[in-house]
NUTI-429438 format. One record per residue: residue number from 1; x, y, z of N, C-alpha, C in turn. Coordinates in Angstrom, 1 decimal, decimal comma, padded with zeros to 4 digits. Layout:
BEGIN
<NUM; <X; Y; Z>; <X; Y; Z>; <X; Y; Z>>
...
***
This chain:
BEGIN
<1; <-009,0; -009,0; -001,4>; <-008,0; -008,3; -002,2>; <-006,8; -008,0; -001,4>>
<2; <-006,2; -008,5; -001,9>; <-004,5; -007,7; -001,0>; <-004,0; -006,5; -001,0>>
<3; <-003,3; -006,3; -000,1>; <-002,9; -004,6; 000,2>; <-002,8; -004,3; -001,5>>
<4; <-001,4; -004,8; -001,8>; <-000,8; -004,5; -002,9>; <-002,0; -004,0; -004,1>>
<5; <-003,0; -005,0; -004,6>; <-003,9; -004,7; -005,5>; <-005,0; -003,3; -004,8>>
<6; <-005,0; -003,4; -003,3>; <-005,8; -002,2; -002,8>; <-004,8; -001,0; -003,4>>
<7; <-003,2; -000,7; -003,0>; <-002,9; 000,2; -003,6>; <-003,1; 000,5; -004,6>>
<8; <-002,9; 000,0; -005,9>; <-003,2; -000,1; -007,4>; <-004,4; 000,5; -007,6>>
<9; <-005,4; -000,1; -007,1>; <-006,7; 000,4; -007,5>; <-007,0; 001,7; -007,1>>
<10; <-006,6; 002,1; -005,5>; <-006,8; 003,2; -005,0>; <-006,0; 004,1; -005,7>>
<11; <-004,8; 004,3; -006,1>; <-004,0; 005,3; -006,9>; <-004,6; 005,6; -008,3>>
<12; <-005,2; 004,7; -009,0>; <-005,9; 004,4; -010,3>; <-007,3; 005,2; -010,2>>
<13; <-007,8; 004,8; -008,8>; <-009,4; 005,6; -008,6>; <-009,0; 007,0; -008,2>>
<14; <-007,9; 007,5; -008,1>; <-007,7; 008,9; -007,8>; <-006,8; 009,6; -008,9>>
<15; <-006,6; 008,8; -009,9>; <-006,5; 009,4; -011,0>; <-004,9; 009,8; -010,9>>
<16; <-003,5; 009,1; -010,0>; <-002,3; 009,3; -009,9>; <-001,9; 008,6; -010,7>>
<17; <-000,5; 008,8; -011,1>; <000,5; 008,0; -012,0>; <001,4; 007,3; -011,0>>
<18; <001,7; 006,2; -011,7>; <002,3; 005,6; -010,7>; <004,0; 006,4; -010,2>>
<19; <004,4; 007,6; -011,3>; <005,2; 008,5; -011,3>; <005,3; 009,6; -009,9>>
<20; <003,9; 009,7; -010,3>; <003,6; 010,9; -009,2>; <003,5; 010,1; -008,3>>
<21; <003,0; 009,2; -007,2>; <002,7; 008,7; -006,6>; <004,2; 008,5; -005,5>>
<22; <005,2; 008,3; -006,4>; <006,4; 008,1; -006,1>; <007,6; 009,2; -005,8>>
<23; <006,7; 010,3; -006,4>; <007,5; 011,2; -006,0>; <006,6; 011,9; -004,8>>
<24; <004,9; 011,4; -004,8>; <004,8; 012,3; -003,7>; <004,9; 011,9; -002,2>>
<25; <005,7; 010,3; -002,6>; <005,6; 009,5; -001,1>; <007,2; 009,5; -000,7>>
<26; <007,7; 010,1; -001,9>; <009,4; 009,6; -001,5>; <009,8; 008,1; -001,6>>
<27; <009,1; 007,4; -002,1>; <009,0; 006,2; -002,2>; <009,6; 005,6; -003,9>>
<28; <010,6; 005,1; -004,2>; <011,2; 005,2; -005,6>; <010,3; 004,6; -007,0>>
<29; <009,7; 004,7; -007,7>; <009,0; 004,5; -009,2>; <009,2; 003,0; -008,9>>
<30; <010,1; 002,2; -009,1>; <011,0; 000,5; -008,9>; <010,3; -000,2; -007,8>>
<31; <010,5; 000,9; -006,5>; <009,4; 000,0; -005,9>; <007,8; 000,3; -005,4>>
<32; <007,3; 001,5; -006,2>; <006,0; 001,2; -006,8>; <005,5; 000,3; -007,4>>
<33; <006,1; -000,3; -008,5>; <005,9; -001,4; -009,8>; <005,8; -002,3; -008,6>>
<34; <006,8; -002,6; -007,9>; <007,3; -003,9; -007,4>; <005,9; -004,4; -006,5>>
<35; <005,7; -003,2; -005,6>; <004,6; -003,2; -004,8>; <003,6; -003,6; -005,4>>
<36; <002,6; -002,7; -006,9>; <001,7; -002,9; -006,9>; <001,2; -004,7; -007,8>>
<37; <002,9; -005,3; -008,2>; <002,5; -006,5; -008,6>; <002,9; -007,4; -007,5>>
<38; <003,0; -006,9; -006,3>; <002,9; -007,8; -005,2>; <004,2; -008,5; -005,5>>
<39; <005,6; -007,8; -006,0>; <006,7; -008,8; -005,7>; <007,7; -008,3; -004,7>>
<40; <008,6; -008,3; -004,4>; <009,6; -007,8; -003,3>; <008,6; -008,0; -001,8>>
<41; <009,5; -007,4; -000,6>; <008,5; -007,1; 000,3>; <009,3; -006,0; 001,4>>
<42; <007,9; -005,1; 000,8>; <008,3; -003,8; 001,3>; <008,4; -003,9; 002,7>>
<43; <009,1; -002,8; 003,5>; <009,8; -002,0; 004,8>; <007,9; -001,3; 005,0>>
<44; <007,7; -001,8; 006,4>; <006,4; -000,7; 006,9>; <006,4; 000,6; 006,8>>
<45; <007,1; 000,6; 006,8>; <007,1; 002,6; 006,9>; <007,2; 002,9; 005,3>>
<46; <007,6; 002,1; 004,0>; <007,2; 002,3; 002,9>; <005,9; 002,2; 002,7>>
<47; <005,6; 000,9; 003,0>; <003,7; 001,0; 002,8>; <003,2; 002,3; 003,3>>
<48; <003,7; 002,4; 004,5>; <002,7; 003,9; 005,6>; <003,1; 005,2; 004,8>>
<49; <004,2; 005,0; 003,7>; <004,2; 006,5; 003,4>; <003,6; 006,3; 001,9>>
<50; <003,1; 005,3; 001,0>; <002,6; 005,2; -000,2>; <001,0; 005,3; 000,2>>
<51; <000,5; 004,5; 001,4>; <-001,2; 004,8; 002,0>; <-001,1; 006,0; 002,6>>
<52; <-000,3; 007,0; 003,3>; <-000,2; 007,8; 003,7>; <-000,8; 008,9; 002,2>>
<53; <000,0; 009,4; 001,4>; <-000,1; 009,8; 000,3>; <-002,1; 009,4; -000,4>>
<54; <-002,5; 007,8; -000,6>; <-003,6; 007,7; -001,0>; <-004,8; 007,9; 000,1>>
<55; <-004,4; 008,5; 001,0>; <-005,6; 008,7; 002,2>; <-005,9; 007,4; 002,7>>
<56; <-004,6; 006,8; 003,1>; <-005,4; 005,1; 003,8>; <-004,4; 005,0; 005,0>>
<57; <-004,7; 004,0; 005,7>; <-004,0; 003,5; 007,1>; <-004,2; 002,3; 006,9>>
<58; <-003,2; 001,7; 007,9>; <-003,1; 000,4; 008,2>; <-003,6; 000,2; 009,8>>
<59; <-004,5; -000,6; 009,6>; <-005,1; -000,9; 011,0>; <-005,1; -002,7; 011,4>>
<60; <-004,6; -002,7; 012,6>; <-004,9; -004,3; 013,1>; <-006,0; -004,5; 013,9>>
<61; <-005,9; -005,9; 013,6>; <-007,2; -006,3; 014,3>; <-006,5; -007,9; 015,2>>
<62; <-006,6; -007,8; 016,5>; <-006,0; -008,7; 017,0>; <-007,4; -009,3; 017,7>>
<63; <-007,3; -010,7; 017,4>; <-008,3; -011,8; 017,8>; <-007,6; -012,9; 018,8>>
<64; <-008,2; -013,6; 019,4>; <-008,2; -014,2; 020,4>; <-008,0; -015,6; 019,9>>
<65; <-006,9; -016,0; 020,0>; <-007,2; -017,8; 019,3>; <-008,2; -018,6; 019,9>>
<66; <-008,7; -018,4; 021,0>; <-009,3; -019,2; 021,7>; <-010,5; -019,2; 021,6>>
<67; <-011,0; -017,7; 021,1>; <-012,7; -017,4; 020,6>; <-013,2; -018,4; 019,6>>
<68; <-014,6; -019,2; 019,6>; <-015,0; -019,5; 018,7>; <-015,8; -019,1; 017,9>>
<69; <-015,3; -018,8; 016,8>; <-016,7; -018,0; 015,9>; <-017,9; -018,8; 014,8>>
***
């Protein structure tokens, strides 16, 4: 699943509007829409302040090219 559809769902299972969501991230209604159909490409610190708001983080995972799994 991609961020973008993780957002959607997560705001949807907590029962936000995509209204609210946007005013509670500071984040503008236009690029909620945009986000949650996965078009434009958001600024990190927009994502970190829309998962911020749904109780999520972004975490990396750095692997080793040279590991074989």
């Amino acid at each position: 699943m991609s961020i973008f559809a993780t957002i959607s769902t997560r705001r949807k299972t907590l029962g936000i509007s995509q209204n609210d969501l946007a005013e509670m991230s500071g984040v503008s209604l236009a690029t909620i829409k945009n986000i949650e159909r996965g078009v434009g490409n958001p600024s990190f610190e927009t994502v970190e302040k829309i998962l911020s708001v749904l109780g999520m983080e972004i975490s990396f995972k750095v692997r080793n090219p040279f590991d074989k799994q």
